[in-house]
N, CA and C atoms as an extended XYZ file, in Angstrom:
543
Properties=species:S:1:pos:R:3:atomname:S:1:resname:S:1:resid:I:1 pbc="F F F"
N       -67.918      -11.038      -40.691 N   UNK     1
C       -68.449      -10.442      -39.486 CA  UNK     1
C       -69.927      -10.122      -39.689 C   UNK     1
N       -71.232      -10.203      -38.832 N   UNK     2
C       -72.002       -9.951      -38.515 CA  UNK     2
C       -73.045      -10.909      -39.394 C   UNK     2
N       -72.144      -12.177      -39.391 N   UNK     3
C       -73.027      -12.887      -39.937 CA  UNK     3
C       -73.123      -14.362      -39.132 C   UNK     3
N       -74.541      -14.525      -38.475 N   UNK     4
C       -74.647      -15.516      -37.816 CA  UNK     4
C       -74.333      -17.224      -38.109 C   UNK     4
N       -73.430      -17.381      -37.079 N   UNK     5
C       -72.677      -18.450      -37.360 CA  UNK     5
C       -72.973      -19.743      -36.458 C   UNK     5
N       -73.472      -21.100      -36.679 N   UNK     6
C       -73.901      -21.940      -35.673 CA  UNK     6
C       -72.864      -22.734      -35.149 C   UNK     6
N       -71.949      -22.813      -34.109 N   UNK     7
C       -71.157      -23.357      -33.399 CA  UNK     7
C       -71.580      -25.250      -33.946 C   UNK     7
N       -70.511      -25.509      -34.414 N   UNK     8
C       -70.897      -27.029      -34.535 CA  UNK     8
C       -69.853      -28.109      -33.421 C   UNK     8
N       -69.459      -27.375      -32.153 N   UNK     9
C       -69.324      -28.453      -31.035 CA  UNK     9
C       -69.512      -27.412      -30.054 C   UNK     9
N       -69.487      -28.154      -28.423 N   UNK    10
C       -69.475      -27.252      -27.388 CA  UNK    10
C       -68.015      -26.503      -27.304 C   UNK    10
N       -68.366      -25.337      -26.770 N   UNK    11
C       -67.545      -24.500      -26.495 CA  UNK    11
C       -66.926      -23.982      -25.282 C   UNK    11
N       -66.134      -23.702      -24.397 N   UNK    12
C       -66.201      -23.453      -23.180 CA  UNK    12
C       -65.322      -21.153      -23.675 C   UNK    12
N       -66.079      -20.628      -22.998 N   UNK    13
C       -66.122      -18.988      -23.377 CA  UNK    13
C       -65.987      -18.249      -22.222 C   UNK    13
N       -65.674      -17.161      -22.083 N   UNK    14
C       -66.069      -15.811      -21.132 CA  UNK    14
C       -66.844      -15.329      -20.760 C   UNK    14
N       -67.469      -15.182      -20.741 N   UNK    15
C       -69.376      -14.373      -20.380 CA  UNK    15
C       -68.498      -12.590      -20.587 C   UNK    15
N       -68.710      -11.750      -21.000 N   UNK    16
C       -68.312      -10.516      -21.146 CA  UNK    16
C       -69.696       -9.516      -20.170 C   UNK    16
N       -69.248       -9.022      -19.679 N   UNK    17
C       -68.260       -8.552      -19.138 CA  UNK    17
C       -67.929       -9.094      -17.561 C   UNK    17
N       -68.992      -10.075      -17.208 N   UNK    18
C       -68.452      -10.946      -15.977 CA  UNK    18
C       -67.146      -11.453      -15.975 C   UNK    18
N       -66.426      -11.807      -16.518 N   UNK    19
C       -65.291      -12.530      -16.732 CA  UNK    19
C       -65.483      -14.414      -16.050 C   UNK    19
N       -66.819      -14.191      -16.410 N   UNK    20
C       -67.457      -16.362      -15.587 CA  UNK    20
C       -67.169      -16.893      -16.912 C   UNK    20
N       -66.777      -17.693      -16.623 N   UNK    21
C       -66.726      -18.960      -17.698 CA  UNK    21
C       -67.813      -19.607      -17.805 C   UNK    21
N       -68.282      -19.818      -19.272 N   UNK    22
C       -69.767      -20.752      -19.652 CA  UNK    22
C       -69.119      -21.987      -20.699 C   UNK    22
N       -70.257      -22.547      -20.498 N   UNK    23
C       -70.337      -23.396      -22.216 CA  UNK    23
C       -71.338      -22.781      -22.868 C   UNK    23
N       -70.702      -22.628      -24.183 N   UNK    24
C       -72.053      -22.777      -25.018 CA  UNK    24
C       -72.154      -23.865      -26.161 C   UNK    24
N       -72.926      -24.170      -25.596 N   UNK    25
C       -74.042      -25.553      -26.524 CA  UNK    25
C       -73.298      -25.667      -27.550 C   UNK    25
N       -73.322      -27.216      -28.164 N   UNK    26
C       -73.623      -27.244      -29.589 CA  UNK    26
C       -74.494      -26.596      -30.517 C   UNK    26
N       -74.806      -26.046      -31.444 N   UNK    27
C       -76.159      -25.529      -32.423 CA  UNK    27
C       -76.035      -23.841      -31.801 C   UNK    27
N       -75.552      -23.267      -30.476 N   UNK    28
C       -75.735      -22.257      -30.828 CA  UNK    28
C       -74.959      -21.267      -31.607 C   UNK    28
N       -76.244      -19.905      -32.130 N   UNK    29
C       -76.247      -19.008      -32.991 CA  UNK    29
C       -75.453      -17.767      -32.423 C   UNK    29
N       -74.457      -17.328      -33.050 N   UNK    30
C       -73.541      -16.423      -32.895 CA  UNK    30
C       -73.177      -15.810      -33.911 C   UNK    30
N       -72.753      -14.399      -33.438 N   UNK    31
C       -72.181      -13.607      -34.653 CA  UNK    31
C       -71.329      -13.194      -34.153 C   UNK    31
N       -69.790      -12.876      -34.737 N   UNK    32
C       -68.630      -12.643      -34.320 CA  UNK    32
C       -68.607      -11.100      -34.180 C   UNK    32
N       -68.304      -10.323      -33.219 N   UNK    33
C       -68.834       -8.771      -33.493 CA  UNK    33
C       -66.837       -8.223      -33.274 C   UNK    33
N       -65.836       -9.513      -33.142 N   UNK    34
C       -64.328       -8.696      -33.271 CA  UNK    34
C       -63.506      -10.290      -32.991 C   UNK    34
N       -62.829      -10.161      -33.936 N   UNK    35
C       -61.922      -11.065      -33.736 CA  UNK    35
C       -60.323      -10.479      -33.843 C   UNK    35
N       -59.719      -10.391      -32.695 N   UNK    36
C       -58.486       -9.541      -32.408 CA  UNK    36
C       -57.476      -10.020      -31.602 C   UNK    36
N       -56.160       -9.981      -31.670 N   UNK    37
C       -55.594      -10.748      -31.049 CA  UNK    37
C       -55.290      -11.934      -30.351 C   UNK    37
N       -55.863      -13.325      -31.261 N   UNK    38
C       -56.536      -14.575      -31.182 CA  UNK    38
C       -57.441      -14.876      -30.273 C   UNK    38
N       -58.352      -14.100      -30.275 N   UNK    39
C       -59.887      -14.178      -29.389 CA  UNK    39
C       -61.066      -13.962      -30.175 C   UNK    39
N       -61.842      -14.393      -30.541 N   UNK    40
C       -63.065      -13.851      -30.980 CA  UNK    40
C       -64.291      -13.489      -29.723 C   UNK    40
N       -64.892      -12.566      -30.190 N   UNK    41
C       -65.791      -11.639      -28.883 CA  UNK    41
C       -66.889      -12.540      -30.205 C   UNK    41
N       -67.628      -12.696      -29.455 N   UNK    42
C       -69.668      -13.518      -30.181 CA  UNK    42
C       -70.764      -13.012      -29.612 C   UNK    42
N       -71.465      -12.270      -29.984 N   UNK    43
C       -72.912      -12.139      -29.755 CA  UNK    43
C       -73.474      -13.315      -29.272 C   UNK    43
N       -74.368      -13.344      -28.857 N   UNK    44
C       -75.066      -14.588      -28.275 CA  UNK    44
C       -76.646      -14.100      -27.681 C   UNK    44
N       -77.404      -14.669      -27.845 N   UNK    45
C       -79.210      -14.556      -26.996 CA  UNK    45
C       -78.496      -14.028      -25.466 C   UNK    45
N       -77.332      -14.681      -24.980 N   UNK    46
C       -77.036      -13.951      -23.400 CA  UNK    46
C       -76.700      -13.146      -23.558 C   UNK    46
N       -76.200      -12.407      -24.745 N   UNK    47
C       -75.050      -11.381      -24.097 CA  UNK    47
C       -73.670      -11.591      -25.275 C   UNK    47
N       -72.828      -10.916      -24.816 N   UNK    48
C       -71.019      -11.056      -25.436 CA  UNK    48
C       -70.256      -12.237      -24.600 C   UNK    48
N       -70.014      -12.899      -25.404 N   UNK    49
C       -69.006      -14.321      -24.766 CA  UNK    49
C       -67.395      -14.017      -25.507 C   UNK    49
N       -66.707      -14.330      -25.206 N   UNK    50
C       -65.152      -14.821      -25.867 CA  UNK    50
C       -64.648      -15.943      -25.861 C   UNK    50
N       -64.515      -16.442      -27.113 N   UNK    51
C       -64.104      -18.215      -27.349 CA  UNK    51
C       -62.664      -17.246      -27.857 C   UNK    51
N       -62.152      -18.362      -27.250 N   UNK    52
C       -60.313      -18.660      -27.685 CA  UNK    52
C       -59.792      -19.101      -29.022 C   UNK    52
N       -58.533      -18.460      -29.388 N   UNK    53
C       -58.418      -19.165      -30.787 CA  UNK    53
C       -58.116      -21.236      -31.507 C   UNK    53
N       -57.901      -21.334      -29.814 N   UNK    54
C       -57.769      -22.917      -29.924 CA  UNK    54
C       -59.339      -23.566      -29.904 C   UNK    54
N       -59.961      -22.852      -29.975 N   UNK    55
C       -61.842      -23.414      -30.474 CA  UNK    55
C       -62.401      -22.524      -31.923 C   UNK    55
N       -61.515      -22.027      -32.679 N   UNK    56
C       -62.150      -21.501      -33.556 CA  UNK    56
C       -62.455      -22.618      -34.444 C   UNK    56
N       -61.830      -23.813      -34.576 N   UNK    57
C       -62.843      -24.712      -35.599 CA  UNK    57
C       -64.312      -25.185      -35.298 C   UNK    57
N       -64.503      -24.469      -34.269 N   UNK    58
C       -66.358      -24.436      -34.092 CA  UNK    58
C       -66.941      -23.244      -34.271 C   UNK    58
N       -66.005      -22.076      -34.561 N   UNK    59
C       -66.791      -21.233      -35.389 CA  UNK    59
C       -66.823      -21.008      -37.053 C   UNK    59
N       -66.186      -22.506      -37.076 N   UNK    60
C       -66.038      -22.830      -38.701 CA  UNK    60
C       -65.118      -21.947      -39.451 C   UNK    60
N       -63.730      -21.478      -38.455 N   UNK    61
C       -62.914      -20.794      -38.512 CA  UNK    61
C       -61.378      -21.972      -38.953 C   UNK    61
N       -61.307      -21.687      -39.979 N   UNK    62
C       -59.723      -22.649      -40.046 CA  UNK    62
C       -58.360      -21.500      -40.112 C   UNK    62
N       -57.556      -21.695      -39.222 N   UNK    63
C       -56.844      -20.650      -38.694 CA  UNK    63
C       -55.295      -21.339      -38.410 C   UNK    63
N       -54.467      -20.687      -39.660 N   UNK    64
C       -53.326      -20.687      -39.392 CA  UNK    64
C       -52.141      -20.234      -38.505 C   UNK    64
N       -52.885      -19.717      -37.530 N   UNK    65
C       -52.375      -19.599      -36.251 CA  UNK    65
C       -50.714      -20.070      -35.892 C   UNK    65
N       -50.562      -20.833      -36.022 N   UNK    66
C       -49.545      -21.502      -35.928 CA  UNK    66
C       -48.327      -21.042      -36.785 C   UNK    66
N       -48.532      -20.957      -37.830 N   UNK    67
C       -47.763      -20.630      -38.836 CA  UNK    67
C       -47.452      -18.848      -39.176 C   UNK    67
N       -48.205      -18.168      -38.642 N   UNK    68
C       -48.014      -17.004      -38.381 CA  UNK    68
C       -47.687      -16.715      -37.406 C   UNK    68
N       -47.337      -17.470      -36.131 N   UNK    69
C       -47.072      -17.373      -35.297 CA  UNK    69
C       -45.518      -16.968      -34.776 C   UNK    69
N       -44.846      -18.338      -35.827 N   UNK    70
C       -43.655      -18.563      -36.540 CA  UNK    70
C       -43.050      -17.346      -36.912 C   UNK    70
N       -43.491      -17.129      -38.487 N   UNK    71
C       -43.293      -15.863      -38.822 CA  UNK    71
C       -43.039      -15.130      -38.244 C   UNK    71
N       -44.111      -14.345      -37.141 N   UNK    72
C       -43.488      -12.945      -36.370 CA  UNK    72
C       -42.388      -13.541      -35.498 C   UNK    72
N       -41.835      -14.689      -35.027 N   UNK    73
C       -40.946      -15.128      -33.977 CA  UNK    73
C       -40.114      -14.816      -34.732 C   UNK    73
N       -40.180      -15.221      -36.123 N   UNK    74
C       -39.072      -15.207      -36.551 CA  UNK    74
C       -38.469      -13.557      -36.796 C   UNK    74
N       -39.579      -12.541      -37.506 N   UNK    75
C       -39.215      -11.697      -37.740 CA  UNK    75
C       -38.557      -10.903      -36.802 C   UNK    75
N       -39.317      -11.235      -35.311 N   UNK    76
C       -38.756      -10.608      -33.866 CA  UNK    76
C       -37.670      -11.022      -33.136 C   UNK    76
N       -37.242      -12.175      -33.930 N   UNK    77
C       -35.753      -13.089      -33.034 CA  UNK    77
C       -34.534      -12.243      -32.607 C   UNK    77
N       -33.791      -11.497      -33.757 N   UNK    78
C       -33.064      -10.230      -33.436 CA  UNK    78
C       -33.139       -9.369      -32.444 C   UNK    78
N       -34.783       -8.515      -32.143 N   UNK    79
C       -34.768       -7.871      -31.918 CA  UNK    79
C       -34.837       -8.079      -30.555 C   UNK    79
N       -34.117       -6.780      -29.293 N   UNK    80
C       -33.908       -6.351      -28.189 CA  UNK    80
C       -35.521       -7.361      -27.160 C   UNK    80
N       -35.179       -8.007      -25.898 N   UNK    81
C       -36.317       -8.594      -25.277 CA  UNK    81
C       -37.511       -7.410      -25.405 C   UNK    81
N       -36.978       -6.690      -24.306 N   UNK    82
C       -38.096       -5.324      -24.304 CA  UNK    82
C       -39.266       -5.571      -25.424 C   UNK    82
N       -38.134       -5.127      -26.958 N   UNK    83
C       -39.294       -4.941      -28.311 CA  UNK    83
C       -40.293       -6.075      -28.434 C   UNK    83
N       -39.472       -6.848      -28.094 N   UNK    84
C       -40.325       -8.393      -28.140 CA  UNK    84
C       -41.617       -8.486      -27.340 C   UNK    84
N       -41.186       -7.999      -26.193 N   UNK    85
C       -42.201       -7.990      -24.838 CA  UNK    85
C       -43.317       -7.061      -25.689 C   UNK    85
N       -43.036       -6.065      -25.695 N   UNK    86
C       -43.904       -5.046      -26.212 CA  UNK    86
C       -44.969       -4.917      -27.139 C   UNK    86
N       -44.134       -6.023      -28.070 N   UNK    87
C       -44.576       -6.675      -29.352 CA  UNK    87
C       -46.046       -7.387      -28.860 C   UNK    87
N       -45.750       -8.413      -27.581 N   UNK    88
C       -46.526       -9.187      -27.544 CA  UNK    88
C       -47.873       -8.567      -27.135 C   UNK    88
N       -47.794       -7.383      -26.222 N   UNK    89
C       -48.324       -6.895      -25.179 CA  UNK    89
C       -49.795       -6.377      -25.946 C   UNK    89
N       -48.851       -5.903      -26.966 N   UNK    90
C       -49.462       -4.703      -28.698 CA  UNK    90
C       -50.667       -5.915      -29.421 C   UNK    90
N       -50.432       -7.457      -28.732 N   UNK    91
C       -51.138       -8.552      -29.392 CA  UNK    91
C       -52.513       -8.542      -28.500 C   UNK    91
N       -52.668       -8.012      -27.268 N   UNK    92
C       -53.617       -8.058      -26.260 CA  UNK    92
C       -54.919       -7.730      -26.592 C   UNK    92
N       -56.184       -8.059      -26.164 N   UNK    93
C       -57.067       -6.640      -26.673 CA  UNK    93
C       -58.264       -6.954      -25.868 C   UNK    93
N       -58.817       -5.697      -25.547 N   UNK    94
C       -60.018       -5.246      -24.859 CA  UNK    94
C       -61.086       -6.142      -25.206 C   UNK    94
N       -61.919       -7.301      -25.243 N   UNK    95
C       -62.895       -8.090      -26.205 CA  UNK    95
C       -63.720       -7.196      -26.363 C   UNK    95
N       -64.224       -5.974      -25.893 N   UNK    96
C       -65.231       -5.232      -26.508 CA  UNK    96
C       -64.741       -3.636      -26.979 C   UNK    96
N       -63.633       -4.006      -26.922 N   UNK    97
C       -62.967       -2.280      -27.884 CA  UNK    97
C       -61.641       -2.693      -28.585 C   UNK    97
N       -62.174       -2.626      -29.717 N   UNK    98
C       -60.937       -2.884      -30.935 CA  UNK    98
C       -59.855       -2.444      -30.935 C   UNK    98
N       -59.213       -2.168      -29.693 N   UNK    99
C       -57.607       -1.252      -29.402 CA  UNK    99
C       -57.032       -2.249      -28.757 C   UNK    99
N       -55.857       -2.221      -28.843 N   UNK   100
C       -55.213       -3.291      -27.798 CA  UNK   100
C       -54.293       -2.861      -26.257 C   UNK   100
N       -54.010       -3.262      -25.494 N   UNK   101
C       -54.335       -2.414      -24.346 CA  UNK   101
C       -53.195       -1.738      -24.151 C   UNK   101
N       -52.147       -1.550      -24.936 N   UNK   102
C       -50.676       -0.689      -25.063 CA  UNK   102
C       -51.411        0.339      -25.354 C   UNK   102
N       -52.014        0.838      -26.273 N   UNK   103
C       -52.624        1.660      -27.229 CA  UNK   103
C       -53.748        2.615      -26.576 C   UNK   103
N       -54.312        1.201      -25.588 N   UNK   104
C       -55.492        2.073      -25.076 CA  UNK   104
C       -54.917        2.719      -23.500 C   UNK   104
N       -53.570        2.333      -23.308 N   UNK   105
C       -53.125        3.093      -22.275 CA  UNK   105
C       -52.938        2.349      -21.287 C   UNK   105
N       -53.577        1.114      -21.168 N   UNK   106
C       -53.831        0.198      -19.726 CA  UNK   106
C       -52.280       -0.479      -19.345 C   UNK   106
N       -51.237        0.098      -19.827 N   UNK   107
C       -50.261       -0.859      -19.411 CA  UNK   107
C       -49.325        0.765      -18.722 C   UNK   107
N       -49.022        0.466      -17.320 N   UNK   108
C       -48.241        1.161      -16.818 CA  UNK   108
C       -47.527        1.228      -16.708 C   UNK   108
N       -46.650       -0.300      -16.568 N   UNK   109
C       -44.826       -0.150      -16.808 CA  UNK   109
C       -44.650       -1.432      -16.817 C   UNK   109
N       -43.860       -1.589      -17.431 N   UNK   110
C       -43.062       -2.744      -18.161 CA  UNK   110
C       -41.833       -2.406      -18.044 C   UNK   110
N       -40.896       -3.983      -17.766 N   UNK   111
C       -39.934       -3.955      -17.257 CA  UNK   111
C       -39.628       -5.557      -17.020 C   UNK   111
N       -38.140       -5.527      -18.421 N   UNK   112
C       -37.359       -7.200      -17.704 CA  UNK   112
C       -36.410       -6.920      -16.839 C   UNK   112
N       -35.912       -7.919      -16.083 N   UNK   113
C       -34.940       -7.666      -15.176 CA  UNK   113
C       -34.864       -8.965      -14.885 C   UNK   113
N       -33.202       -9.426      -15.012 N   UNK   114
C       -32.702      -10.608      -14.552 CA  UNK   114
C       -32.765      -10.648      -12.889 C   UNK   114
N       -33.128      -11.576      -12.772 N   UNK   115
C       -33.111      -12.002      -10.943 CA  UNK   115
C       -32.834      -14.062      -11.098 C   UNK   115
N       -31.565      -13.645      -10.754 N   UNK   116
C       -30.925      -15.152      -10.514 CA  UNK   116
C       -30.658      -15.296      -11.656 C   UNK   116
N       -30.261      -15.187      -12.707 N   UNK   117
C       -29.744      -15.209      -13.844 CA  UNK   117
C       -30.901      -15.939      -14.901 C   UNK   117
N       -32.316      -15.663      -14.438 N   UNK   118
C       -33.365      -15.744      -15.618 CA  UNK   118
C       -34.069      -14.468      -15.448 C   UNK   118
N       -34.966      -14.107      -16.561 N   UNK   119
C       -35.026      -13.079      -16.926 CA  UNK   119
C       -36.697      -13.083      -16.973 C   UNK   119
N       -36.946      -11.924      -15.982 N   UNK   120
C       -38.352      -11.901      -15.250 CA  UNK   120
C       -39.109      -10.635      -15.995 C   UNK   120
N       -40.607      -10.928      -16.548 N   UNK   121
C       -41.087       -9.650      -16.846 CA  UNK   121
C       -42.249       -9.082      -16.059 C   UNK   121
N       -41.505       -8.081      -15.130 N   UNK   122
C       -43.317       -7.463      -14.557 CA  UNK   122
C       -44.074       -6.477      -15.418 C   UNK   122
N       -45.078       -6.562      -15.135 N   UNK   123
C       -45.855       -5.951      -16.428 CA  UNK   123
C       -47.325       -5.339      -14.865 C   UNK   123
N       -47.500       -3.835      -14.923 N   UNK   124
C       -48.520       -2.989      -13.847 CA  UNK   124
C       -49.384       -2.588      -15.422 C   UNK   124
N       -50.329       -2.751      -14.952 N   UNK   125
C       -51.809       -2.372      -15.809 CA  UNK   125
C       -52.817       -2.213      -15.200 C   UNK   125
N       -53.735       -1.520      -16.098 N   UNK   126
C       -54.925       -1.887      -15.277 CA  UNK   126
C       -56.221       -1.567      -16.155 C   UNK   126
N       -57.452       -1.175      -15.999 N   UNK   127
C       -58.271       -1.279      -16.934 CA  UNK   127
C       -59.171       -0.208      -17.266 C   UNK   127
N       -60.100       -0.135      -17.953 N   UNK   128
C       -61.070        1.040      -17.995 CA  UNK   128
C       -61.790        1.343      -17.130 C   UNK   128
N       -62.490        0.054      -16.457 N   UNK   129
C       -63.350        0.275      -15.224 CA  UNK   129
C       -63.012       -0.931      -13.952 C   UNK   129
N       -62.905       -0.355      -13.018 N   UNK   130
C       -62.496       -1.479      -12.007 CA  UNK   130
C       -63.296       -2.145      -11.570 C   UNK   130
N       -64.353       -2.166      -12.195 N   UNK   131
C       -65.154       -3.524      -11.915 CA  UNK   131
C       -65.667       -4.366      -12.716 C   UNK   131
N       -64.528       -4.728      -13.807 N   UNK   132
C       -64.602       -5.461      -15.047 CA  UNK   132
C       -64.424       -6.801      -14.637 C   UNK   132
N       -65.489       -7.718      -14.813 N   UNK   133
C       -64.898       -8.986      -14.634 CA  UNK   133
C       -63.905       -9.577      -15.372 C   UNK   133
N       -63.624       -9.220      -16.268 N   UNK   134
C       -62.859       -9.635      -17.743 CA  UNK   134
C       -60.993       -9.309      -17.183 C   UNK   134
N       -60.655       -8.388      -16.284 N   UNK   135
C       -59.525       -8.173      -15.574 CA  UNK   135
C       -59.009       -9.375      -15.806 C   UNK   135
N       -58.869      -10.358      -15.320 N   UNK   136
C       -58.012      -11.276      -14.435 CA  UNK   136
C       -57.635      -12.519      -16.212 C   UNK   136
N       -58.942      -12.393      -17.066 N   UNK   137
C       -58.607      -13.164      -18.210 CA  UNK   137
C       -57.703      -12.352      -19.203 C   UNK   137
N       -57.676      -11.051      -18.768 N   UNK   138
C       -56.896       -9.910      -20.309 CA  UNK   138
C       -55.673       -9.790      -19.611 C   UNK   138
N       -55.626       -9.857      -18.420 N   UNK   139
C       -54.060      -10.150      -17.547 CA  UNK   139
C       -53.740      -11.590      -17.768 C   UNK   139
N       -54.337      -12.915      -17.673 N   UNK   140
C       -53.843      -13.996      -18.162 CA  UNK   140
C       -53.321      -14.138      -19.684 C   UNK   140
N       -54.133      -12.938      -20.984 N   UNK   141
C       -53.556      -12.602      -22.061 CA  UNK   141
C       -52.549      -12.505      -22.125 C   UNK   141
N       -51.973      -11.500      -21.349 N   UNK   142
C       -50.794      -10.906      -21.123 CA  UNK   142
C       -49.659      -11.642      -21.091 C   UNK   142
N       -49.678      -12.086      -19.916 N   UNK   143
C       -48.845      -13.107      -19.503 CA  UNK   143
C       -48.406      -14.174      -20.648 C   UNK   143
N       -50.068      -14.654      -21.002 N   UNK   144
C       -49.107      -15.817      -22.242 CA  UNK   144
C       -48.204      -15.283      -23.060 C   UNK   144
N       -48.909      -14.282      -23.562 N   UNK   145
C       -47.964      -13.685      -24.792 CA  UNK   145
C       -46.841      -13.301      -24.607 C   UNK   145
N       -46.880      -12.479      -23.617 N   UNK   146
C       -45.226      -12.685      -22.761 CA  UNK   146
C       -44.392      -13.974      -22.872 C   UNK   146
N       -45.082      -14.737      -22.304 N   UNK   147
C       -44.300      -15.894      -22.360 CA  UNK   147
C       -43.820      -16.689      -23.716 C   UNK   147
N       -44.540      -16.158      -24.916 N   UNK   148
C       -44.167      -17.082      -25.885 CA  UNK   148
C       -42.869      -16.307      -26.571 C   UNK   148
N       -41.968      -15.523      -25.624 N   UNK   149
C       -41.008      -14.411      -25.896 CA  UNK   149
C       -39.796      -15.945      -25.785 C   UNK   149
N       -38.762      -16.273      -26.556 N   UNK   150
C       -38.216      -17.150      -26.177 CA  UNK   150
C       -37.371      -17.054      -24.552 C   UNK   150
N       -36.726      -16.027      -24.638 N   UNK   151
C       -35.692      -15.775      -23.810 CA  UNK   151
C       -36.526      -15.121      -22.299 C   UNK   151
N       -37.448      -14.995      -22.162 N   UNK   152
C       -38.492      -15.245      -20.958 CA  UNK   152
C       -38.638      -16.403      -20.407 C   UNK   152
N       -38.525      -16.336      -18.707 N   UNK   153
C       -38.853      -17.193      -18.147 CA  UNK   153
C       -39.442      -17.152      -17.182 C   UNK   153
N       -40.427      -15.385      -16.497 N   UNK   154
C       -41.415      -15.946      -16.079 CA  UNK   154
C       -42.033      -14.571      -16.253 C   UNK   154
N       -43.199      -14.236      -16.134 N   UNK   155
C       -43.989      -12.986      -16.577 CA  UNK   155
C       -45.123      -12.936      -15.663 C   UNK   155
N       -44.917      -11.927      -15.235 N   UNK   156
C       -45.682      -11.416      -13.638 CA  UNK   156
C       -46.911       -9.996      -14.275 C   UNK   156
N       -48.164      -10.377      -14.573 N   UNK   157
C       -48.804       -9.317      -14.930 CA  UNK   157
C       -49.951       -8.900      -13.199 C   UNK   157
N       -49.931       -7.696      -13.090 N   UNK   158
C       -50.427       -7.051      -11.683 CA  UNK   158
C       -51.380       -6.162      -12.443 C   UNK   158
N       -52.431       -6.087      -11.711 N   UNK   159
C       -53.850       -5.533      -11.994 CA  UNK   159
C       -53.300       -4.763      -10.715 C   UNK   159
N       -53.302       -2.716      -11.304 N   UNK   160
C       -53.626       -1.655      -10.322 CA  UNK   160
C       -54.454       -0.820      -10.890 C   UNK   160
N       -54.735        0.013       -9.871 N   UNK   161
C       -55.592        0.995      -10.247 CA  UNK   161
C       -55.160        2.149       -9.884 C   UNK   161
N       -53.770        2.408       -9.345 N   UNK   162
C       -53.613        3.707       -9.778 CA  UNK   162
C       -52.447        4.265      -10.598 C   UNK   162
N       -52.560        5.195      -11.225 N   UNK   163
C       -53.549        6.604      -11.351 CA  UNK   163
C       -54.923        5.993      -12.144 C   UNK   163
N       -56.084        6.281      -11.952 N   UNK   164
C       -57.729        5.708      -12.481 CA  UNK   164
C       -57.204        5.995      -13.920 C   UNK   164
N       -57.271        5.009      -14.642 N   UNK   165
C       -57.472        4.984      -16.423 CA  UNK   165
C       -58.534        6.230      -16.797 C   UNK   165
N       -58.318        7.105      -18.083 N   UNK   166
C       -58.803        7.765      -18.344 CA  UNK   166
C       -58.734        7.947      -19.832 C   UNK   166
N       -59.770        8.369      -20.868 N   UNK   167
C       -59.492        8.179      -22.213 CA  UNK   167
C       -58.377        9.225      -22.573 C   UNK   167
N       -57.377       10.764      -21.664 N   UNK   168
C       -56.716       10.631      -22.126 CA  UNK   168
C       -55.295        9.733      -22.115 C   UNK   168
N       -55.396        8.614      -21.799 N   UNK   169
C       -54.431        7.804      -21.989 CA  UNK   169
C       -54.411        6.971      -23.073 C   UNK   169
N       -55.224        7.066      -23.741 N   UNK   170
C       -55.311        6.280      -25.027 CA  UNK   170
C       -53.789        6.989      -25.901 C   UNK   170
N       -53.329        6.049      -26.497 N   UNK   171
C       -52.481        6.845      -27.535 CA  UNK   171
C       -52.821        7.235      -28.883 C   UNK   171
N       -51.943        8.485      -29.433 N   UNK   172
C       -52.733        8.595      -30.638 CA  UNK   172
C       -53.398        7.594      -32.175 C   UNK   172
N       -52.609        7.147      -32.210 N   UNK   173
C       -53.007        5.498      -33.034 CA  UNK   173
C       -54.599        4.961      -32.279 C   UNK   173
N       -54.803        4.908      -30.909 N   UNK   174
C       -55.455        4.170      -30.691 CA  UNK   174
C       -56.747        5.013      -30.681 C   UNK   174
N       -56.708        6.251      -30.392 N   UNK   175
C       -57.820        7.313      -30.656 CA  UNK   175
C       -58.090        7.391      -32.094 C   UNK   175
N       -57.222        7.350      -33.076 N   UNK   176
C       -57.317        7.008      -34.506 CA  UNK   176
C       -58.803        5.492      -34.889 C   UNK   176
N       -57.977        4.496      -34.251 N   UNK   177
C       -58.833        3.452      -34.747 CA  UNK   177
C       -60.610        3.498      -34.006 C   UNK   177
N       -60.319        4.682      -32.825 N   UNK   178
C       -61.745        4.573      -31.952 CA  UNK   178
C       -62.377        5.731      -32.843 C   UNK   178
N       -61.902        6.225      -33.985 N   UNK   179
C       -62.509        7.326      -34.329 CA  UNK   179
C       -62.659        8.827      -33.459 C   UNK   179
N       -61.754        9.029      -32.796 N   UNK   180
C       -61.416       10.124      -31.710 CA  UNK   180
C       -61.115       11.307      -31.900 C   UNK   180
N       -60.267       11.199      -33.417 N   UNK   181
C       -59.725       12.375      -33.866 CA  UNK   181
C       -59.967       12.313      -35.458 C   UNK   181
């Protein structure tokens, strides 16, 4: 971390905190300022971007991804959907605050429920500030990870805003890692 790294293909990223999608160039200079829940957040001459973990071999990142992936499936196969769901949710994260968004409070209720005999997850959240462009990509987070739950078959994440997010909703763990307490 904080060591500038030159992208050796194009990239397609986030613009932070717009939530616009860019390219960035071949050759450009970046420094990774969080890599968390298979996203890396990059410094950049614009600003904070987020490249995906399926482009980290252009941040000269070789990433077993895959294979750890495994692992926790496996370790989580037993356990109850819910834990699973929860599990995944706990994988999410803010690209510019090192908490993930269970932790930091942004998830309001969760809930599977069979309808027609497959098994649906709605998931109410919402964010720190409601005029984050980044909303609609940390709710598409969501969702995947949800989905890579085996016994899921479809995952409904809803951006609300009420009650307004507030830092005391952070949980204690997550005030821990923000240095809070």
């Amino acid at each position: 971390m904080n060591e500038e790294i030159t992208l050796t293909r194009e990239v397609e990223a986030i613009q932070i905190p717009s939530g616009d999608t860019i390219t960035l160039p071949t050759g450009t200079p970046v420094v990774i300022t969080q890599s968390l829940g298979g996203t890396y957040t990059v410094a950049t001459s614009s600003g904070l971007a987020r490249i995906s973990s399926t482009d980290s071999d252009a941040l000269g990142i070789d990433t077993d991804e895959k294979e750890a992936k495994t692992k926790e499936v496996e370790r989580l196969k037993d356990a109850p959907i819910e834990e699973q769901v929860w599990h995944q949710l706990k994988q999410v994260y803010d690209p510019e605050i090192p908490v993930d968004i269970v932790n930091l409070g942004l998830v309001y209720d969760c809930t599977v429920a069979d309808e027609d005999g497959k098994n649906i997850v709605t998931v109410k959240m919402t964010l720190t500030a409601p005029g984050c462009g980044m909303g609609p990509a940390i709710a598409a987070d969501a969702q995947s990870r949800i989905m890579t739950v085996d016994q899921i078959d479809d995952a409904r994440v809803e951006l609300v805003w009420d009650p307004p997010w507030n830092q005391e909703m952070i949980s204690e763990e997550g005030k821990m890692k923000l240095g809070m307490v």
